[in-house]
Structures are given as C-alpha cells and as structure tokens.
N, C-alpha and C positions, 0 to 999 in steps of 0.2 A: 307244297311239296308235290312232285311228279311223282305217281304212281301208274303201272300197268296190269293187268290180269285179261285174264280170258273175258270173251265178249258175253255178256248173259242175252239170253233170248229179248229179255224186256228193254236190253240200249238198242235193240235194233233200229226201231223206229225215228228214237235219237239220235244214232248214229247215221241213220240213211240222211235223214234230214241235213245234218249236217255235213254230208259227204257232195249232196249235191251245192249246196252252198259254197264249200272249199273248190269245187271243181266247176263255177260259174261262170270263169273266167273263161275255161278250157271250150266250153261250149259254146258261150259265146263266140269264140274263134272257130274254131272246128267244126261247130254245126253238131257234136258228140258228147256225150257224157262219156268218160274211161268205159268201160267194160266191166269193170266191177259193180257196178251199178244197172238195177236189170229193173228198167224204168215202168214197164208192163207190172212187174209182182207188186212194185216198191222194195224188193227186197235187193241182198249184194247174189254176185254171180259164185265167189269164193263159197264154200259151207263154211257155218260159224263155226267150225270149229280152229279153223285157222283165223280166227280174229280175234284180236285184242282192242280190249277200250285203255285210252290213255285218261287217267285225270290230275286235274291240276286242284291241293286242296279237297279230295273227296269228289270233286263236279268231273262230268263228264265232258273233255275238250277237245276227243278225239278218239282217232280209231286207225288199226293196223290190221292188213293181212300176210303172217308171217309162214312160209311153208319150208319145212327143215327136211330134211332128206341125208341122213346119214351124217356128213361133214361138209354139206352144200345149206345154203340156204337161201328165199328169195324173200325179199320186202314185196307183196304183190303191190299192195297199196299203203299207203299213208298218209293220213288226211288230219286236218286240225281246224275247229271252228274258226274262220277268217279273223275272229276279233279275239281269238286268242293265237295267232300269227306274228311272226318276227318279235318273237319275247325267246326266243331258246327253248320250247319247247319242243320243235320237231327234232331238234337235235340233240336231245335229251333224250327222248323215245329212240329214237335209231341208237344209242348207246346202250340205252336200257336194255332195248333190244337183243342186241346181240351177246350183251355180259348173262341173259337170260339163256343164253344157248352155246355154251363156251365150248361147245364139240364141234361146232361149225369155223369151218376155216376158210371158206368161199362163197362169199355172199353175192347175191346177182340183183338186178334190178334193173327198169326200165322207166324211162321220162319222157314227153314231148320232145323234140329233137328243136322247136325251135323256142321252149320256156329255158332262155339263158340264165336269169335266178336259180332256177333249181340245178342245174348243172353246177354250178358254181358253191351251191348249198350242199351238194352232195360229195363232190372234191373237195370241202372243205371238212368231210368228215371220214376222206382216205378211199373215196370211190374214183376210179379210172375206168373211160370211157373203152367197150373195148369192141362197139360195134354199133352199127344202125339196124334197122329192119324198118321195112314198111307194112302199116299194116296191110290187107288186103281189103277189106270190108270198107273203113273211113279213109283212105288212103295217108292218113296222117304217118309221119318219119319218127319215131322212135330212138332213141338214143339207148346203148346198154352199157350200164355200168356194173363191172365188180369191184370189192375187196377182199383182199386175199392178207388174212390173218398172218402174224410174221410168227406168233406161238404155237409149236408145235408138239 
C-alpha cells in the first residue's frame, strides 16, 4: 500500500541517495543533477519542509517536493527509487498528492523538455504543456506543465 507524509530529518540521507540514482539518467545527458539536489551539502536545495517521503508497504521508495500557495500549487520534484519505477507508483503519489491538498486548483510543474516518457506520464495524469523556459545556468529546455482542477 502507497503511503505519503512529511519528509523526517532521518530519510534525508535516503532520500538524497536515492534522488541522485532516479536522476542518473538526466546527468548522464546533461552533464547536471536537477537543482534540487545541492551536491556540495548532499543535501536538497527545496527546505524539508516542503518534502514528502512516498512509501510503498512502510519502505521508503521515494520522495516529493510539494509547495502550495493559497489555490496554486507546484510538484517541485518527484523522484522514485529506479527499481521501484513503471509499477504505478509515481502516479499514485501525484494523486495522492494533490487529494492531499484539495484547496489547490492549479497545479504547475516542470520536466526536461526532451524526457518524452515523462511528458507523456504526466498528460496522462491531466497535465497540459503550457510553456518552455530555458534554464540559464545548464542551458537545458524545460518543459512547463499545468492542471487546472475542473472542481470549484
């Protein structure tokens, strides 16, 4: 069973571990870890207090940073240990997620612009693409996606 809660000080280390692993891929391409990831501390760039640990069965399989702002809210990051990947779990937590915050009616987020999976994983949970950005720093393109809640 999929459970989420606030991130405790003690999964950090677990978590971090496992955020660079989920994000192996990205670096390998990019030459970058995301920006959540502040490879100098080992620690994330987000404050835990906008983080959540996902688990699958009481174990820890993963981790979210979720920042809400009135009736807006942002997925910063979403990561899931690789070997618990394409089981339904990231799509499970982004549900989770948001039934967790049922005041928010605009949710935002942003992806690699050329990780076609995840684009397509994330439209397939009612996000529409509704801009790019480049970043400035790694030059990498960005994709931004919202959903926009139909209950009001």
């Amino acid at each position: 069973m999929l459970s989420i809660r606030k991130m405790h000080k003690e999964d950090i280390k677990i978590l971090f571990n496992m955020a660079m692993l989920s994000f192996q891929r990205d670096y390998e391409k990019y030459g970058v870890y995301p920006p959540l990831l502040n490879m100098k501390r080992k620690c994330f760039q987000p404050p835990r207090m906008f983080g959540k640990t996902i688990l699958a069965d009481g174990k820890i399989i993963g981790g979210a940073f979720v920042m809400t702002f009135s009736r807006k809210g942002e997925l910063g990051a979403i990561f899931l240990d690789p070997h618990q990947q394409h089981k339904g779990y990231g799509k499970q937590a982004i549900l989770m997620i948001e039934e967790m915050c049922p005041k928010v009616k605009r949710w935002k987020l942003e992806t690699p612009g050329e990780n076609f999976g995840l684009h397509k994983f994330y439209e397939s949970l009612g996000y529409v693409k509704v801009g790019e950005r480049k970043d400035k720093k790694s030059g990498i393109l960005a994709f931004k996606y919202e959903k926009i809640s139909n209950v009001l």
